[in-house]
C-alpha positions in Angstrom: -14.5 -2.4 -10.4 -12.4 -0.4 -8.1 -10.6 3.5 -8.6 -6.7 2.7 -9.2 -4.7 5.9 -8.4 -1.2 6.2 -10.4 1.3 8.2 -8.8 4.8 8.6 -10.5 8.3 9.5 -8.8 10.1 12.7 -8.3 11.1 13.9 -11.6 8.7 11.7 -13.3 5.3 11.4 -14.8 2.5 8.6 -14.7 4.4 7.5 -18.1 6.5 5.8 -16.2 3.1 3.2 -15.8 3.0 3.3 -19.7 3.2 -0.9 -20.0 1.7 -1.1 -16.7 -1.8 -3.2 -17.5 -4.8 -2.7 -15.3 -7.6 -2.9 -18.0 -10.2 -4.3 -15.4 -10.2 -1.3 -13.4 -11.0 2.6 -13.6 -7.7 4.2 -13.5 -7.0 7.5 -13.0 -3.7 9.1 -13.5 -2.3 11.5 -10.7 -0.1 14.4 -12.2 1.7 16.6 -10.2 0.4 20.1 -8.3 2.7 22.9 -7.3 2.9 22.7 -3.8 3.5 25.3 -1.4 6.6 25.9 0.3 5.4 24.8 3.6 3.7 21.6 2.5 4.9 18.6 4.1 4.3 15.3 2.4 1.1 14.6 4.8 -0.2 18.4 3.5 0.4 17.8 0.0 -1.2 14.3 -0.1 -4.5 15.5 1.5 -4.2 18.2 -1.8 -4.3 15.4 -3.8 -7.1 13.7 -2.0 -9.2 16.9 -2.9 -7.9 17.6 -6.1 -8.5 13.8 -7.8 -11.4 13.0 -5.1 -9.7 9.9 -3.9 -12.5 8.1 -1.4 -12.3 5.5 0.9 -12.0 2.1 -0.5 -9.7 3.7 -3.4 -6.5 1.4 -4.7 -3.4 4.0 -4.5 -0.2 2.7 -6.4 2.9 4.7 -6.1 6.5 4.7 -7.6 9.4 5.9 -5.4 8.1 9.5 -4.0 4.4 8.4 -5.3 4.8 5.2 -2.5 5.7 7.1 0.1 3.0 9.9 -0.9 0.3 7.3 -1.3 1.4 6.3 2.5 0.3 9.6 3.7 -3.0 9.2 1.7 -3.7 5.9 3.7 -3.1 7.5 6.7 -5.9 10.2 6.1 -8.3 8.0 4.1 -9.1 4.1 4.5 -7.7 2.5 1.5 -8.8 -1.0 -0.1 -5.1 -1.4 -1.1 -1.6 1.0 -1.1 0.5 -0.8 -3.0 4.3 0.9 -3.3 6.6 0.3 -6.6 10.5 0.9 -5.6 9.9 2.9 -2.8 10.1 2.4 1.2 7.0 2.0 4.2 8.7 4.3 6.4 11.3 6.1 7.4 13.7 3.1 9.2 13.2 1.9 5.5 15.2 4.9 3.8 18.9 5.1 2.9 21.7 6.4 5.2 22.4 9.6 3.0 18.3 10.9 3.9 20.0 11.7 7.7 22.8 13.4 5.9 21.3 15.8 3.7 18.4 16.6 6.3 21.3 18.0 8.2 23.4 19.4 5.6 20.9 20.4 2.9 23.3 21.0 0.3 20.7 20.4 -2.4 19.8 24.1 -1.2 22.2 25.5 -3.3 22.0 23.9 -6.5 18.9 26.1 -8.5 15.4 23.7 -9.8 16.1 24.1 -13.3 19.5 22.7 -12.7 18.3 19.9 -11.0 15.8 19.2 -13.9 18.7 19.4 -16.5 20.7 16.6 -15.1 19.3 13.9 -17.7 22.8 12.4 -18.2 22.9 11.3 -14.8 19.7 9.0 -15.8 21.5 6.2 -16.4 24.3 6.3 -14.6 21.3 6.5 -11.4 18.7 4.4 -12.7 20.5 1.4 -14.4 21.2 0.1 -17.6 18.4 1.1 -20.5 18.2 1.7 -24.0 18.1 4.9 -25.9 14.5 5.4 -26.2 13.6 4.5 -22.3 16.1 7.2 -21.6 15.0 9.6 -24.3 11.6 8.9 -22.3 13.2 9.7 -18.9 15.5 12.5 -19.8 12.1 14.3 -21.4 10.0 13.7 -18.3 12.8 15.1 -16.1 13.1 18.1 -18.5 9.6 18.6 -18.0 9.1 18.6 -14.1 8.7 21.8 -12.4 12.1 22.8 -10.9 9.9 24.6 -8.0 8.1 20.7 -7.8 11.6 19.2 -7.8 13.0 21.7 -5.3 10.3 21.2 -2.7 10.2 17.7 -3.1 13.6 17.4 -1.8 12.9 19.0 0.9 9.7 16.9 1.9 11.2 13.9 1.4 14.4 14.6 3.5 12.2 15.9 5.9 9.6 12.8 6.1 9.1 11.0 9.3 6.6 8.5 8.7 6.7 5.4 11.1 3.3 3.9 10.6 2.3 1.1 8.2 -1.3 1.5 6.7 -3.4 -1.7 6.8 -3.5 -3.2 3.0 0.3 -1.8 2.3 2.3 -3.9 -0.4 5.3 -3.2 -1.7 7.5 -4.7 -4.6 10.9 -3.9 -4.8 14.2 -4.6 -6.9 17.4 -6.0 -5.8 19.3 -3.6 -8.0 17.8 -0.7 -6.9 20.4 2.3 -6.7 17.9 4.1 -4.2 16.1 2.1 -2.2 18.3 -0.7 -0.8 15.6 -3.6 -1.3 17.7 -5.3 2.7 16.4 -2.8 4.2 12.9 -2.6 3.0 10.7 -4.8 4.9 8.0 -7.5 4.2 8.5 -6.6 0.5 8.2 -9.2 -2.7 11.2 -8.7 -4.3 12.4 -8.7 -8.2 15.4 -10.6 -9.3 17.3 -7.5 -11.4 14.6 -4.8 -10.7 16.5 -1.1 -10.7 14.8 1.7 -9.8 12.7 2.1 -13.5 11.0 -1.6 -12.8 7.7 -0.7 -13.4 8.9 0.7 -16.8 11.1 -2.1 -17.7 10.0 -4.8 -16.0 6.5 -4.2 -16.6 5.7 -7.8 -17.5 7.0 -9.0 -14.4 5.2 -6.3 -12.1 2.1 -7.1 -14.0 1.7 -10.5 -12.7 2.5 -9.3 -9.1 0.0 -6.5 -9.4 -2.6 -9.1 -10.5 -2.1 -11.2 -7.8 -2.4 -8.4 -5.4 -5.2 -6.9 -6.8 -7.5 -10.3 -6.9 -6.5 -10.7 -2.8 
């Protein structure tokens, strides 16, 4: 039986794993720590190593922010497997806008609890979903820490990652409003995944992870 680490997205929680089955291992949910001000995505990550003692041989899998996170973990530690959920390898993966607002950081301006109060952009972001999936999102996002939010922004703008750990995977969806699935490389790809997959198509990430997971 093998440690599965759970990582969730930027204004999310490790509910967003909530139909996500992986009975036949010990899994241990990562929630989020403040970070500092200065931490850099590598920094933060090596937090995390200490705070939920993630050891070597250790399954990480990440959504979105979580993937990319769980990249800087398997650069520090050897993982058995990193396996990413709607998120990118590196940073040739990420979207055209990420050189933009690393150069005009106009998210800067706009205050943390605003940018944890935006809810009714959920949908218009993340896809089509039904009332209670965005009841669900709109309460995770209203309970993220705007200094969390703030800093992650930053981080993530700032990330410059061009190494791929041995044992990466990473699933991705064709509708995804983020992550432009053409650009990410060597991924398996779902027909109609948005952004929220591993929420909403849960039954369909299940049998991927499986198959990953008995490799």
């Amino acid at each position: 039986m093998s440690k599965v680490f759970l990582i969730a997205g930027m204004g999310a929680d490790t509910r967003v794993y909530n139909n996500i089955d992986l009975n036949e291992d010990e899994v241990i949910s990562v929630d989020w720590i403040e970070p500092h001000k200065t931490d850099t995505l590598k920094s933060y990550a090596q937090k995390l190593i200490y705070q939920y003692n993630i050891t070597p041989n250790s399954i990480v899998i990440g959504n979105s922010l979580g993937g990319m996170i769980a990249v800087e973990i398997a650069r520090i530690l050897p993982l058995k497997k990193i396996i990413l959920i709607s998120s990118i390898k590196t940073i040739d993966e990420a979207p055209w806008y990420f050189s933009m607002f690393h150069k005009l950081p106009v998210y800067k301006l706009i205050p943390g609890r605003v940018l944890t109060s935006m809810g009714f952009l959920i949908k218009f972001v993340f896809g089509k979903m039904s009332d209670a999936d965005s009841w669900l999102f709109n309460d995770m996002l209203k309970n993220s820490s705007p200094t969390f939010v703030k800093w992650a922004m930053k981080a993530v703008l700032a990330w410059d990652n061009k190494d791929v750990p041995p044992n990466t995977y990473i699933i991705t969806g064709d509708k995804d409003h983020i992550f432009d699935y053409r650009r990410v490389k060597d991924a398996i790809i779902v027909k109609g995944g948005t952004h929220i997959m591993v929420f909403d198509k849960a039954k369909e990430i299940n049998k991927i992870l499986k198959k990953i997971l008995k490799k």
